[in-house]
VOMARVEX-158150 format. One record per residue: z, x, y of N, C-alpha, C, O in turn; residue in three letters. Coordinates in pm, whole numbers, plus 50000, padded with zeros to 5 digits. Each point is the difference from the previous one (the first is absolute). Layout:
BEGIN
KEVEX    n_Z    n_X    n_Y   ca_Z   ca_X   ca_Y    c_Z    c_X    c_Y    o_Z    o_X    o_Y   aa
KEVEX      Z      X      Y      Z      X      Y      Z      X      Y      Z      X      Y  ALA
...
This chain:
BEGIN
KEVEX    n_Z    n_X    n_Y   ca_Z   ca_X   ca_Y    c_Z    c_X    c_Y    o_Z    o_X    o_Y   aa
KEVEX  09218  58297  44498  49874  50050  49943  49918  49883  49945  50051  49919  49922  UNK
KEVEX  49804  50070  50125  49912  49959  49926  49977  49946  49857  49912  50073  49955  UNK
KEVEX  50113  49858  49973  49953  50022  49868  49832  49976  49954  49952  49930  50089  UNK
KEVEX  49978  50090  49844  49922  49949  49972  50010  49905  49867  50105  49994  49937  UNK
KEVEX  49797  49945  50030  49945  49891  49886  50088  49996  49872  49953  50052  49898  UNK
KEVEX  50143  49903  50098  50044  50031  49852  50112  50097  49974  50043  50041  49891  UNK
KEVEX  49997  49988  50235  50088  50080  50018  50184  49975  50025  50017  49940  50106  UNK
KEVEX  50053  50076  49856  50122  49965  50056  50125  50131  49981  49963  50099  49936  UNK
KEVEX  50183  49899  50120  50038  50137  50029  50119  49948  49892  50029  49882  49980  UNK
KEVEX  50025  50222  49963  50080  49945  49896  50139  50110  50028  49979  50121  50003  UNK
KEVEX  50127  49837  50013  50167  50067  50061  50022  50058  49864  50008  49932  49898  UNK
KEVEX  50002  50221  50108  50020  50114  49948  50142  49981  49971  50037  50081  49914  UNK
KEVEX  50054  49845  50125  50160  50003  49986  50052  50146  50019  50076  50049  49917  UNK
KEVEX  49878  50029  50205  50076  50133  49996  49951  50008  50162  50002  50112  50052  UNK
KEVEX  49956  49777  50026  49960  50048  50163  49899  50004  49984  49955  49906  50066  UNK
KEVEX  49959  50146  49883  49855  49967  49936  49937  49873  49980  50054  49896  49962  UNK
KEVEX  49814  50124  50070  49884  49905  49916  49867  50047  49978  49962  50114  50024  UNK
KEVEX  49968  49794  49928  49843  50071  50004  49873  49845  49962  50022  49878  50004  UNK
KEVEX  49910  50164  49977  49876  49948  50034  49968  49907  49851  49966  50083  49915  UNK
KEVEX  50035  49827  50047  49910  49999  49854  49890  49870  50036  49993  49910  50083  UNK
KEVEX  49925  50141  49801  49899  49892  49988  49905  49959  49833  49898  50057  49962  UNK
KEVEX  50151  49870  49990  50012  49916  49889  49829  50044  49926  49982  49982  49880  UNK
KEVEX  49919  50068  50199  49886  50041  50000  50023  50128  49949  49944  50047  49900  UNK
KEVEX  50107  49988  50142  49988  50179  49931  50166  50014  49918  50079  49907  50013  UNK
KEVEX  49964  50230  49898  50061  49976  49924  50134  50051  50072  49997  50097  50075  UNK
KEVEX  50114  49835  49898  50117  49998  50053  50078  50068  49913  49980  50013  49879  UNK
KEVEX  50164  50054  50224  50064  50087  49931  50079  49931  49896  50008  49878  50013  UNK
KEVEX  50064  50187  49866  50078  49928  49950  50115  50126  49957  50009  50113  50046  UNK
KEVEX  50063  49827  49858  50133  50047  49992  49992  50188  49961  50084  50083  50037  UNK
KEVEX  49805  49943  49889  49966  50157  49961  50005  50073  50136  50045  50114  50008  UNK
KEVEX  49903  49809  50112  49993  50114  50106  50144  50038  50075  50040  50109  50042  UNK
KEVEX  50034  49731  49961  50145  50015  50060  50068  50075  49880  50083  50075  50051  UNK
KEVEX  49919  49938  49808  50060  50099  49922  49942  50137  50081  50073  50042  50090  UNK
KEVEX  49850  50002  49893  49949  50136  50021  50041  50079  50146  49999  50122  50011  UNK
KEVEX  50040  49779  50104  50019  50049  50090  50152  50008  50026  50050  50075  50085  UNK
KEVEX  50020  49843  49837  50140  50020  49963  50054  50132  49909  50114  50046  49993  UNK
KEVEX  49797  49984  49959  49996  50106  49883  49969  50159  50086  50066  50103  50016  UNK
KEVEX  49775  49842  50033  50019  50136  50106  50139  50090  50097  50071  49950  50088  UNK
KEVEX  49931  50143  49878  50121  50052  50024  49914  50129  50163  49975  50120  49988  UNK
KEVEX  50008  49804  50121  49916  50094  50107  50110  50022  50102  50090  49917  50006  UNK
KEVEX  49908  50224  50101  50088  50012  50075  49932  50002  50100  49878  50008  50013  UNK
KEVEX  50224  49981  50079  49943  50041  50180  49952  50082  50060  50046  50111  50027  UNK
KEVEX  49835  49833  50008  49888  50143  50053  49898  50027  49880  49891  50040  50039  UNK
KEVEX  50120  49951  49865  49919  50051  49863  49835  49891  50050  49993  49900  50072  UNK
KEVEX  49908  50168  49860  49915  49987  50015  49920  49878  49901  49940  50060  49910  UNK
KEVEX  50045  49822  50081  49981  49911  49903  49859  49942  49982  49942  49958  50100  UNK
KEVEX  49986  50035  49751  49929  49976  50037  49946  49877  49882  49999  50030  49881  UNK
KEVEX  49952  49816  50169  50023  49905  49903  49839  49942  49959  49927  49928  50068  UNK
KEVEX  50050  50123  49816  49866  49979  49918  49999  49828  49985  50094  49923  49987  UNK
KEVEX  49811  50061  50019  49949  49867  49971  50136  49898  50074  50100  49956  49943  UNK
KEVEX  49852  50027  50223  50103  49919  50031  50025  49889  50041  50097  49944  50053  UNK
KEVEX  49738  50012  49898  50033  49866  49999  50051  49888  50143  49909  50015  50081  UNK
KEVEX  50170  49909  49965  50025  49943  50098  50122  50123  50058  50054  49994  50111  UNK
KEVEX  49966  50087  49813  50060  50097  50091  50159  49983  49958  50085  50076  50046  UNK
KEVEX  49942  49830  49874  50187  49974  49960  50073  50110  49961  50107  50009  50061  UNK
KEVEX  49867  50094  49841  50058  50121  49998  50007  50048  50104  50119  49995  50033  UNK
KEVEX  49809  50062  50062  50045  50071  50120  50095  49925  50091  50087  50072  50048  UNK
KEVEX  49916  49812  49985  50056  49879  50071  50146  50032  49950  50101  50024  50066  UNK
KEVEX  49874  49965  49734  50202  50011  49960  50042  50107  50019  50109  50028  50051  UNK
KEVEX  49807  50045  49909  50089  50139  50024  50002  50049  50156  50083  50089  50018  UNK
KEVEX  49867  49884  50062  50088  49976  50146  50088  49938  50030  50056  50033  50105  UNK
KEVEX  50001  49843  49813  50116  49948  50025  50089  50073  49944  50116  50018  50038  UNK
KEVEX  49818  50036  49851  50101  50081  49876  50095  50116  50104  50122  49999  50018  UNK
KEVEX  49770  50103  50042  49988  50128  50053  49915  50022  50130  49881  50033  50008  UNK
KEVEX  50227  49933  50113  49938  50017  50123  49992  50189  50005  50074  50092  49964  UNK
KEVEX  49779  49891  50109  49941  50157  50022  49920  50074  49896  49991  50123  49992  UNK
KEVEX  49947  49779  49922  49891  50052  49893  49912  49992  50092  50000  49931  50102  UNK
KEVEX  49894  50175  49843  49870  49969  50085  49883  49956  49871  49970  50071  49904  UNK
KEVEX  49983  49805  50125  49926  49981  49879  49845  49935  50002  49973  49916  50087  UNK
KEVEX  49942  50119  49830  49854  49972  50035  49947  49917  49858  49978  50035  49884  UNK
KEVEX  50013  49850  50183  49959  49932  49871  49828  49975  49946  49958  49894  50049  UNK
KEVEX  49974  50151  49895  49862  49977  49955  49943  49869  49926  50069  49941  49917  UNK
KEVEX  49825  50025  50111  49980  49889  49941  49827  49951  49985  49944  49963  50103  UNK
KEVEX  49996  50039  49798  49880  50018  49991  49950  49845  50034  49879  50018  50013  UNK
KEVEX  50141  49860  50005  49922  49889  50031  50067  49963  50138  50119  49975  50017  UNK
KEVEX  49780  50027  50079  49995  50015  50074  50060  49880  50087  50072  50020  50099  UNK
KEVEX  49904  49895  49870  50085  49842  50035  50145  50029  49965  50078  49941  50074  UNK
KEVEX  49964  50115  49857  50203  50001  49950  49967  50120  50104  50038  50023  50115  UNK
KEVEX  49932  50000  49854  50030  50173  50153  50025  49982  50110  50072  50076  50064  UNK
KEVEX  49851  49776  50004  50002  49927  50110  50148  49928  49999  50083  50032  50085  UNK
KEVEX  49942  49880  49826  50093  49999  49939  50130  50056  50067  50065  49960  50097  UNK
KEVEX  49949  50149  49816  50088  50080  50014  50061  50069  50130  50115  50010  50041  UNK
KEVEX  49762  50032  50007  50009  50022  50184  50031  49960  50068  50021  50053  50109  UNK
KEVEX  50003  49811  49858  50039  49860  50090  50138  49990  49995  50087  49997  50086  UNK
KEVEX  49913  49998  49755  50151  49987  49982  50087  50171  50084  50112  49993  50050  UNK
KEVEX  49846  50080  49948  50080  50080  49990  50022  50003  50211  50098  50047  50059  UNK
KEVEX  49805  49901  49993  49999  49963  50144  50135  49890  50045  50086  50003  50088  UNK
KEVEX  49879  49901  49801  50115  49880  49987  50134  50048  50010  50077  49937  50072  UNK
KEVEX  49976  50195  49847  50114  50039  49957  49994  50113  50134  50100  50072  50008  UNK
KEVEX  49820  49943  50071  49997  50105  50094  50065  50165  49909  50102  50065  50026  UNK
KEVEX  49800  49959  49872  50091  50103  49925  49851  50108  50070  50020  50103  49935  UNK
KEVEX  49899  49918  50122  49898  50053  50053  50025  50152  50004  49911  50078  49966  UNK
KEVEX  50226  49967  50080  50035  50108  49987  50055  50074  49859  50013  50115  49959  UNK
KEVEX  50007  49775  50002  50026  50044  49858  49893  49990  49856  50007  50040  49884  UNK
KEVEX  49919  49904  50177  49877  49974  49845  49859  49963  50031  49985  49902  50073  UNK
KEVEX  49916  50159  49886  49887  49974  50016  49865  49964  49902  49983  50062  49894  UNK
KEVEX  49957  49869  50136  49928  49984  49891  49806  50021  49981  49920  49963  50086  UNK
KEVEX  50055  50081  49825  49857  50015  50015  49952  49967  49885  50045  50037  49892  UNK
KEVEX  49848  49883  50128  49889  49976  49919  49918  50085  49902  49889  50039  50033  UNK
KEVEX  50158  49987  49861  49915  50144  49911  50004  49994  49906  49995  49880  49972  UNK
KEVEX  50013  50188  49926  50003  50100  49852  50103  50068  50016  50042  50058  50100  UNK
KEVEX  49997  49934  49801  50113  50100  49939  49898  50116  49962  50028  50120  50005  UNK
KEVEX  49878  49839  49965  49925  50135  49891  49982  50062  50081  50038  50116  49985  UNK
KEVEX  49895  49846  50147  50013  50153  50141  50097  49976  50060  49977  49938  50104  UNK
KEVEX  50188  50099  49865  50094  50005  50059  50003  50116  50112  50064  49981  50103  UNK
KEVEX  49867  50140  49875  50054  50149  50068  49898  49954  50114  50016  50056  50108  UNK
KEVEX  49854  49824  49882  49937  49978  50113  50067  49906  50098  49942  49984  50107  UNK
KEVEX  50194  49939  49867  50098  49955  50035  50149  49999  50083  50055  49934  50089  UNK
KEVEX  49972  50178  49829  50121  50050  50022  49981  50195  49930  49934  50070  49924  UNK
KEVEX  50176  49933  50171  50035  50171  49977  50086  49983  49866  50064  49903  49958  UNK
KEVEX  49910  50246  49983  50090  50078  49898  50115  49986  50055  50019  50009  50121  UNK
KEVEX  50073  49966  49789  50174  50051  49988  50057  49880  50012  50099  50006  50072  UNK
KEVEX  49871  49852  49873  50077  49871  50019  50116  50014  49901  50015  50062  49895  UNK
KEVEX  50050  49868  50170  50198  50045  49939  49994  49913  49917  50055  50033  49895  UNK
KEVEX  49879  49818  50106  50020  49891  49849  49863  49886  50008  49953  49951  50102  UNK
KEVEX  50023  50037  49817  49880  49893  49963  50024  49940  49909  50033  50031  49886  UNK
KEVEX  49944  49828  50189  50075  49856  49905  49888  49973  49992  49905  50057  50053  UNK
KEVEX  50096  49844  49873  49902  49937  49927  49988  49910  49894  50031  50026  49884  UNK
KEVEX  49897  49803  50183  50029  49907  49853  49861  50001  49976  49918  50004  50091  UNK
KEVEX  50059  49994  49819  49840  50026  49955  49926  49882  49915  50081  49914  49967  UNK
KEVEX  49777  50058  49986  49987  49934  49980  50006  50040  49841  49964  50108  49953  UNK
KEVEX  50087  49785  49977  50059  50049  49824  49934  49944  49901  50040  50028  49886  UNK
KEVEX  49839  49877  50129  49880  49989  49910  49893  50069  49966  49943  49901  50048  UNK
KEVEX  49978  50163  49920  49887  50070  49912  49894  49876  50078  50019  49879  49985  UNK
KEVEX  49902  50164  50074  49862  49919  50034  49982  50009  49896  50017  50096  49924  UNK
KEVEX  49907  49695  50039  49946  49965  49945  50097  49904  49893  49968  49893  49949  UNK
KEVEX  50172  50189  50034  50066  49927  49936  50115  49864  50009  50006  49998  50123  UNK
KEVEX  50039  49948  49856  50071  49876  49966  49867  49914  50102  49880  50024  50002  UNK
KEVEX  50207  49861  50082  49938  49842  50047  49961  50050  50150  50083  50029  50086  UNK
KEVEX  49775  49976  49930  49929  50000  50117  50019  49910  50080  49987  49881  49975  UNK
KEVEX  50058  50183  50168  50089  49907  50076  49847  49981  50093  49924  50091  50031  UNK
KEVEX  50059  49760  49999  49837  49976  50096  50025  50054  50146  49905  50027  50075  UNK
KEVEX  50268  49992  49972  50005  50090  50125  49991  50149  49994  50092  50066  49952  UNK
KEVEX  49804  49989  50094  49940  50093  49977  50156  50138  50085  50034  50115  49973  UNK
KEVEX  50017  49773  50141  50083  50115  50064  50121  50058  49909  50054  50111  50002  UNK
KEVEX  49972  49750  49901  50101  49982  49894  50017  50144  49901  50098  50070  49971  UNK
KEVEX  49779  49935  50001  49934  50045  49899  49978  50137  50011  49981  50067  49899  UNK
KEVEX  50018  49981  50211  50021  50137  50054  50118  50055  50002  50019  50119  49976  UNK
KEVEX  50080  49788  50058  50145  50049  50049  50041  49997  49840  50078  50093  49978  UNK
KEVEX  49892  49821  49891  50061  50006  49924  49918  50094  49853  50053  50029  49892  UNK
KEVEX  49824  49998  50148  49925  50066  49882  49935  50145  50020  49977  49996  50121  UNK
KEVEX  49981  50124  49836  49961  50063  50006  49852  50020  50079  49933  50102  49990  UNK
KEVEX  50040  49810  50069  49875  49997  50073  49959  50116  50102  49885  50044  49998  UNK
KEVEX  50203  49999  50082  49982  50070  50110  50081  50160  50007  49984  50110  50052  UNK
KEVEX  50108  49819  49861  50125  50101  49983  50062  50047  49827  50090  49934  49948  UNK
KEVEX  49862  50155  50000  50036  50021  49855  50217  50116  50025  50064  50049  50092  UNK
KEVEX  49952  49933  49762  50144  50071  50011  49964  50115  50052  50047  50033  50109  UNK
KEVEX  49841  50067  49808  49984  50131  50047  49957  50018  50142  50017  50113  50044  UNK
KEVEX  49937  49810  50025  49936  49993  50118  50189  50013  50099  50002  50098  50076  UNK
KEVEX  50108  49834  49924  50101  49953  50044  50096  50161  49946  50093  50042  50070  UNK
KEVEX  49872  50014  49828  50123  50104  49963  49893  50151  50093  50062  50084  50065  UNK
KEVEX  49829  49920  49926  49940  50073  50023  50000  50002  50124  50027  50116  50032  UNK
KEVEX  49958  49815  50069  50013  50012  50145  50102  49973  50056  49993  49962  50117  UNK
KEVEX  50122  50048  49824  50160  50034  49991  50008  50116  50007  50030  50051  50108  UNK
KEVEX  49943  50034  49769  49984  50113  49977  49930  50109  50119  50044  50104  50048  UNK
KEVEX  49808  49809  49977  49981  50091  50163  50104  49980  50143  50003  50083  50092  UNK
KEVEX  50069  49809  49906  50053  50029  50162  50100  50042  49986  50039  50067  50096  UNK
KEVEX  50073  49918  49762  50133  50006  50006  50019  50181  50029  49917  50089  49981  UNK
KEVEX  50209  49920  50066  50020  50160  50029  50072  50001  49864  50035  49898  49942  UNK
KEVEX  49992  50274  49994  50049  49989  49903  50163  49935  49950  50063  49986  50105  UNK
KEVEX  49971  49997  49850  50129  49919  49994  49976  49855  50083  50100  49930  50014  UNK
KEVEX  49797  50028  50032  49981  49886  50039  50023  49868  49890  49985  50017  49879  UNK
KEVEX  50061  49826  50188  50012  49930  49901  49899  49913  49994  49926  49976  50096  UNK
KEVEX  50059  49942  49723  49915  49913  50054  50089  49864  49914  50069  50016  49899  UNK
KEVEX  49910  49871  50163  50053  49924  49934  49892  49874  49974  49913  49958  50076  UNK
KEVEX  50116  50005  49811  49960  49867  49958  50007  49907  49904  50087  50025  49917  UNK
KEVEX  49851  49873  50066  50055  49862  49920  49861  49978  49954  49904  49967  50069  UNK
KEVEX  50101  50060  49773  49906  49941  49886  50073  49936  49862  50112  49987  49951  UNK
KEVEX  49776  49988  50028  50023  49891  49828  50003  50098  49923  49915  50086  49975  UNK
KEVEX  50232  49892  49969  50008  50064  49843  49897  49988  49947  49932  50089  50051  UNK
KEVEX  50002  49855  49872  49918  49966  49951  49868  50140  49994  49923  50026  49908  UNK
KEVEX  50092  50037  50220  49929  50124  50014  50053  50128  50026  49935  50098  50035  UNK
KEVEX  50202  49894  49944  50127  50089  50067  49956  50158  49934  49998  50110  50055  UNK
KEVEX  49968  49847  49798  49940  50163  49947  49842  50076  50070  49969  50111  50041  UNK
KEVEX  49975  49781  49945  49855  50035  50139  50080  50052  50138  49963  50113  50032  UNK
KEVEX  50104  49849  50026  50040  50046  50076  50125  50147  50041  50013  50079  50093  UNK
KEVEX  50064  49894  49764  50043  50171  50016  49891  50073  49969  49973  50101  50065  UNK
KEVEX  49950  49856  49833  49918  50138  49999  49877  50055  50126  49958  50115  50004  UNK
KEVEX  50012  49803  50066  49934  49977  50108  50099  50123  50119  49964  50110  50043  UNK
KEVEX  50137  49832  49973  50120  50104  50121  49993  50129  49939  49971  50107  50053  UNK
KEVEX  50053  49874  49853  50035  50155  49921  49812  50097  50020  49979  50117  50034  UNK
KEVEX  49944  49797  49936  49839  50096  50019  50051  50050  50151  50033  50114  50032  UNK
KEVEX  49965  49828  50007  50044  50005  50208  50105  50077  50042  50026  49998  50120  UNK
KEVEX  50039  50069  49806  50102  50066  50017  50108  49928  50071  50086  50070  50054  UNK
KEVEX  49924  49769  49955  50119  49911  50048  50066  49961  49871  49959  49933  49905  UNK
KEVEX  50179  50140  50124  50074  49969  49851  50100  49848  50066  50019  49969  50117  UNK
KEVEX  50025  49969  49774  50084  49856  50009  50141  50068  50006  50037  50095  49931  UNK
KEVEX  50037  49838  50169  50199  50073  49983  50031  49891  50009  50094  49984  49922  UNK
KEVEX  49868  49875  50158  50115  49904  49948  49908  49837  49968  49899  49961  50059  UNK
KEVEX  50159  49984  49853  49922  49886  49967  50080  49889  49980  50102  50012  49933  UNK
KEVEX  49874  49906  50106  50067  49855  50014  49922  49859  49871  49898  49943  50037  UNK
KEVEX  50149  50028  49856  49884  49890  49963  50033  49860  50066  50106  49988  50062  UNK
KEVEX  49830  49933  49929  50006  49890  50086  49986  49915  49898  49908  50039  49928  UNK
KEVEX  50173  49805  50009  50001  49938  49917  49992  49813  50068  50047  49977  50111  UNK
KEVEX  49906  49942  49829  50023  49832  50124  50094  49987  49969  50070  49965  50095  UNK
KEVEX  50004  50046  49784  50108  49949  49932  50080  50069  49934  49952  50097  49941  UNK
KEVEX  50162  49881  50051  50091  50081  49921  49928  50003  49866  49913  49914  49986  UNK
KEVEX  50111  50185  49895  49962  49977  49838  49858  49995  49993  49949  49985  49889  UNK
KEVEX  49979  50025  50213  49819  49980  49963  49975  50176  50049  50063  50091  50053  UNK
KEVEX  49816  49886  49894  49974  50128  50043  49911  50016  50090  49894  49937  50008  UNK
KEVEX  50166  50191  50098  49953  50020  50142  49822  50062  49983  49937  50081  49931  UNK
KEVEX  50040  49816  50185  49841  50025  50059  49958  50084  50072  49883  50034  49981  UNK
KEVEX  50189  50026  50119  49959  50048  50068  50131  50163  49992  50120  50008  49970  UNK
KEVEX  49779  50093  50073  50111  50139  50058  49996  50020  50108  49896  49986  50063  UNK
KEVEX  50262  50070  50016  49970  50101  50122  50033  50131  50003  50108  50055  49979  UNK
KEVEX  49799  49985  50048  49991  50221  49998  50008  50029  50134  49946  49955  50102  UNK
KEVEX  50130  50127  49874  49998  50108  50128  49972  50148  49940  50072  50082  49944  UNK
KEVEX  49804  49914  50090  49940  50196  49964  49948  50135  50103  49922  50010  50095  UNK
KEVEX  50132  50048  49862  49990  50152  50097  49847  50053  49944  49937  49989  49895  UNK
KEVEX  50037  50083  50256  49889  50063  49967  50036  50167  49999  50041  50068  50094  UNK
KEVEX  49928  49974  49766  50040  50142  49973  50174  50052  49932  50058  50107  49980  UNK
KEVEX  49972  49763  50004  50142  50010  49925  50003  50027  49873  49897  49987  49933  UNK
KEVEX  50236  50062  50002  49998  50024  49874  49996  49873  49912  49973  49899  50065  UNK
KEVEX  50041  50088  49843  49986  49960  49871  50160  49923  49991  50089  50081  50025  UNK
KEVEX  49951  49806  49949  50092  49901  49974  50060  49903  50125  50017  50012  50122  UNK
KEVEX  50004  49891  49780  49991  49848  50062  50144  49933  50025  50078  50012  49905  UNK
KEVEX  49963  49930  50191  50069  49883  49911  50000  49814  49988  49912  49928  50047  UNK
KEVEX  50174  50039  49900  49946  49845  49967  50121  49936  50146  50085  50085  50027  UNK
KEVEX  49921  49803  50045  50042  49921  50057  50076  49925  49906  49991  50023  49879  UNK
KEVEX  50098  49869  50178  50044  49829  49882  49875  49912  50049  49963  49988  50116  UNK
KEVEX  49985  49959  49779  49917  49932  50012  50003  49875  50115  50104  49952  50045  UNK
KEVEX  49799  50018  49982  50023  49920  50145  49933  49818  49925  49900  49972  49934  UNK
KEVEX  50188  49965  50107  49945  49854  49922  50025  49867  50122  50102  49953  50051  UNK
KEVEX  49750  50018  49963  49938  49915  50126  50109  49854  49962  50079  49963  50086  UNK
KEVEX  49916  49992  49832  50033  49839  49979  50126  49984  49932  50011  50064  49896  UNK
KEVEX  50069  49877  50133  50145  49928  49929  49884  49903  49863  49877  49992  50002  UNK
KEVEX  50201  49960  49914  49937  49913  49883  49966  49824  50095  49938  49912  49940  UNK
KEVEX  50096  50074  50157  50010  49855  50085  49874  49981  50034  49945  49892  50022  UNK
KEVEX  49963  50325  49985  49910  49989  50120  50061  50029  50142  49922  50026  50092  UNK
KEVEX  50184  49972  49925  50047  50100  50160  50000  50121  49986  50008  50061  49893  UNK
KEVEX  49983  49987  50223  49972  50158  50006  50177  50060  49923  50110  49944  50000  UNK
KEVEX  49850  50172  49951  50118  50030  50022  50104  50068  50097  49940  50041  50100  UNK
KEVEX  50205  49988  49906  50033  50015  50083  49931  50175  50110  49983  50026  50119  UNK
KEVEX  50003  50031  49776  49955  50138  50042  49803  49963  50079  49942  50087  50064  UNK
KEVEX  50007  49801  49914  49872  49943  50069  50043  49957  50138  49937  50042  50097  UNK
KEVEX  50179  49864  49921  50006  49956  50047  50065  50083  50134  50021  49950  50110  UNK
KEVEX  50005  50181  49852  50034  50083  50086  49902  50069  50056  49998  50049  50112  UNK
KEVEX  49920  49953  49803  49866  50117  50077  49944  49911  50117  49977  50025  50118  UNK
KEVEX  50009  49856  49801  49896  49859  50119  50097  49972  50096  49946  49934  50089  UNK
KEVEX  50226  50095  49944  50062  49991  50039  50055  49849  50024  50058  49965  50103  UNK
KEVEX  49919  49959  49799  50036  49839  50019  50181  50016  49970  50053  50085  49929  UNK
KEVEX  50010  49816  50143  50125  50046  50048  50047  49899  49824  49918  49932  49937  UNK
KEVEX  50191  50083  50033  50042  49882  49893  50044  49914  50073  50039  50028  50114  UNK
KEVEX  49967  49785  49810  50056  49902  50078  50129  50050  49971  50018  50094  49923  UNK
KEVEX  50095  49831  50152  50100  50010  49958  50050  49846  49973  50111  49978  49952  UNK
């Protein structure tokens, strides 16, 4: 394959690869959590909000051969992106991608999707350090895409008992139950995500039903870094890096 300007293909360590380019914003460790976390079966109907170069759909095909999954993606260059990559991996039969809104999802995709993942963008436009890459700045701030915008058009495709999963900042974790709960998507399992042992975790992962009852439960907390700065051993399993011996 072709690359264009700025482009180079980066080894997925699972048979996989994909596309990146240093110009627009690259995946990082929140999306390989989330698609490790996604719990999708064979044949189920998947559908991945804001997807960016397309890496969630990519892992969770290595994860789970026979998802069928449609990844969305509103800037139109990562969409290109993404298409490419997913040509690269010849996964064509398995994942597709289109250029859109989440906010007109039902103009998208049909009613009754079995799970909707989703890493979202977890800043408030306007707030913290204005990044001068404007593509940056989309993928990481409220610009295009707000929380309610992401739980709400969940809420339209999922069938009832449908799942949705995703990875946000504590930091907004109460904005965000109360957000599922308006939507009638209640939280059943949650994962917190910490860098380090003893600090306290940044990030959560939820998995929520649409139309379920009422109670949750907690995961063991998941912790990215040994004190050295190496992953830890449970990281080093998801990214699948083998140990030396």
């Amino acid at each position: 394959m072709k690359l264009k300007k700025g482009e180079k293909i980066e080894d997925l360590q699972n048979g996989f690869s994909i596309i990146q380019n240093p110009q627009f914003f690259s995946f990082g460790t929140d999306a390989v959590l989330l698609a490790h976390f996604a719990d999708i079966t064979k044949g189920e109907r998947v559908i991945d909000f804001c997807t960016g170069c397309a890496i969630i759909p990519i892992l969770l095909c290595a994860k789970k051969k026979g998802a069928r999954i449609l990844g969305i993606e509103i800037q139109e260059q990562i969409a290109d992106i993404a298409k490419r990559s997913i040509e690269l991996n010849s996964l064509e039969e398995q994942i597709d991608i289109v250029h859109g809104d989440i906010k007109n999802i039902l103009d998208i995709a049909e009613y009754g999707a079995d799970a909707v993942v989703v890493n979202p963008p977890y800043e408030k436009a306007g707030s913290g350090k204005h990044n001068e890459n404007e593509f940056v700045n989309i993928a990481k701030k409220e610009i295009m895409c707000e929380l309610r915008d992401v739980i709400s058009s969940a809420a339209k495709i999922l069938r009832t008992g449908g799942r949705l999963y995703m990875i946000y900042r504590t930091e907004r974790f109460p904005e965000l139950m109360q957000c599922m709960r308006e939507y009638k998507i209640e939280p059943k399992r949650m994962r917190m995500v910490a860098q380090r042992s003893g600090k306290a975790p940044n990030f959560v992962l939820v998995e929520a039903r649409k139309g379920a009852r009422q109670g949750a439960s907690f995961l063991p907390e998941l912790v990215v870094y040994e004190k050295d700065g190496e992953y830890t051993k449970e990281l080093k399993e998801i990214y699948n890096i083998k140990e030396q011996v």
